[in-house]
C-alpha positions as CSV (number, residue, x, y, z in Angstrom):
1,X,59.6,-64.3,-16.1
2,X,58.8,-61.7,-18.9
3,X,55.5,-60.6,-20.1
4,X,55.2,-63.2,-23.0
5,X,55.4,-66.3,-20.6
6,X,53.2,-64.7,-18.0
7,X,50.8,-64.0,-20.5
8,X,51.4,-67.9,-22.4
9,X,50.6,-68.7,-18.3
10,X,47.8,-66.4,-17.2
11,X,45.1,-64.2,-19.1
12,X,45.5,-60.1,-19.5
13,X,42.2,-59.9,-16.9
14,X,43.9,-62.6,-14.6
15,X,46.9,-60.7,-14.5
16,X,44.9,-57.6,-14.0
17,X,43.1,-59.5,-10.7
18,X,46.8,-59.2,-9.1
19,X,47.4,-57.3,-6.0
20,X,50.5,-56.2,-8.1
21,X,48.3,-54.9,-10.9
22,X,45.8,-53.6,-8.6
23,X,48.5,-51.9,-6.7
24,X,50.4,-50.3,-10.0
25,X,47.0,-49.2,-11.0
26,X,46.3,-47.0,-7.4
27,X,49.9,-46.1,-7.6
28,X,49.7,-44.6,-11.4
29,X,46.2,-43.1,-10.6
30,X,47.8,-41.3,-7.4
31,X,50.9,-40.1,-9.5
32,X,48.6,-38.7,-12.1
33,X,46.7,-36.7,-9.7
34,X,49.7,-35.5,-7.8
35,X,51.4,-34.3,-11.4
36,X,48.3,-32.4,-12.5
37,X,48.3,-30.2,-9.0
38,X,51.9,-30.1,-9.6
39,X,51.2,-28.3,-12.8
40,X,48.8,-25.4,-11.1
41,X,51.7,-24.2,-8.9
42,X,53.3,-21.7,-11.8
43,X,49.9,-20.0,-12.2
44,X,49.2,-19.8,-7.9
45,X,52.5,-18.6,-7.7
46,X,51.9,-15.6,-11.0
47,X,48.4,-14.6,-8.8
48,X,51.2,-14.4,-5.6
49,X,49.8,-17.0,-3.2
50,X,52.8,-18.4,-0.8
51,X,54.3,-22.0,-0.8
52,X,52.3,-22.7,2.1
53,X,48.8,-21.3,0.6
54,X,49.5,-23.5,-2.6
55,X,50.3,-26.6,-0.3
56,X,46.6,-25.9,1.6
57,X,44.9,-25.1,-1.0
58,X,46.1,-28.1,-3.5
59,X,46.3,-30.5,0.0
60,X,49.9,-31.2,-0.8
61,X,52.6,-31.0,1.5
62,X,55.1,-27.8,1.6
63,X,58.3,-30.1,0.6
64,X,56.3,-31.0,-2.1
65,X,55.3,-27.4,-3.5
66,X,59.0,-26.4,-2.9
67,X,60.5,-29.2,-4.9
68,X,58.0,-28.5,-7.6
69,X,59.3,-24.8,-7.8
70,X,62.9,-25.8,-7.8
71,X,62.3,-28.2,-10.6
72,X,60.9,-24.8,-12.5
73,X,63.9,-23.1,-12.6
């Protein structure tokens, strides 16, 4: 279905009611959170902290930090 019949069908704040919705809306909330710690690591790396200080101190996981460095370059 696209967006025009669900909305002919249901109203933006039922649609909102969804698990779906409810579940995009955690999901986007997390990412957002995740990217703005993400965006920290050039400026702990500059002041010398190690992968595995960042990933403590920004309570992400190494992989994660690592990745985010590679993506830098």
């Amino acid at each position: 279905m696209s967006r025009q019949e669900l909305e002919a069908m249901f109203s933006m704040n039922d649609l909102k009611k969804t698990r779906f919705a409810q579940e995009l809306i955690a999901e986007s909330k997390a990412e957002g959170k995740i990217e703005g710690k993400l965006e920290v690591i050039p400026s702990l790396l500059r002041k010398g902290f190690s992968v595995e200080e960042i990933a403590e101190i920004l309570e992400l996981e190494v992989e994660q930090v690592r990745q985010a460095i590679a993506n830098l370059n």
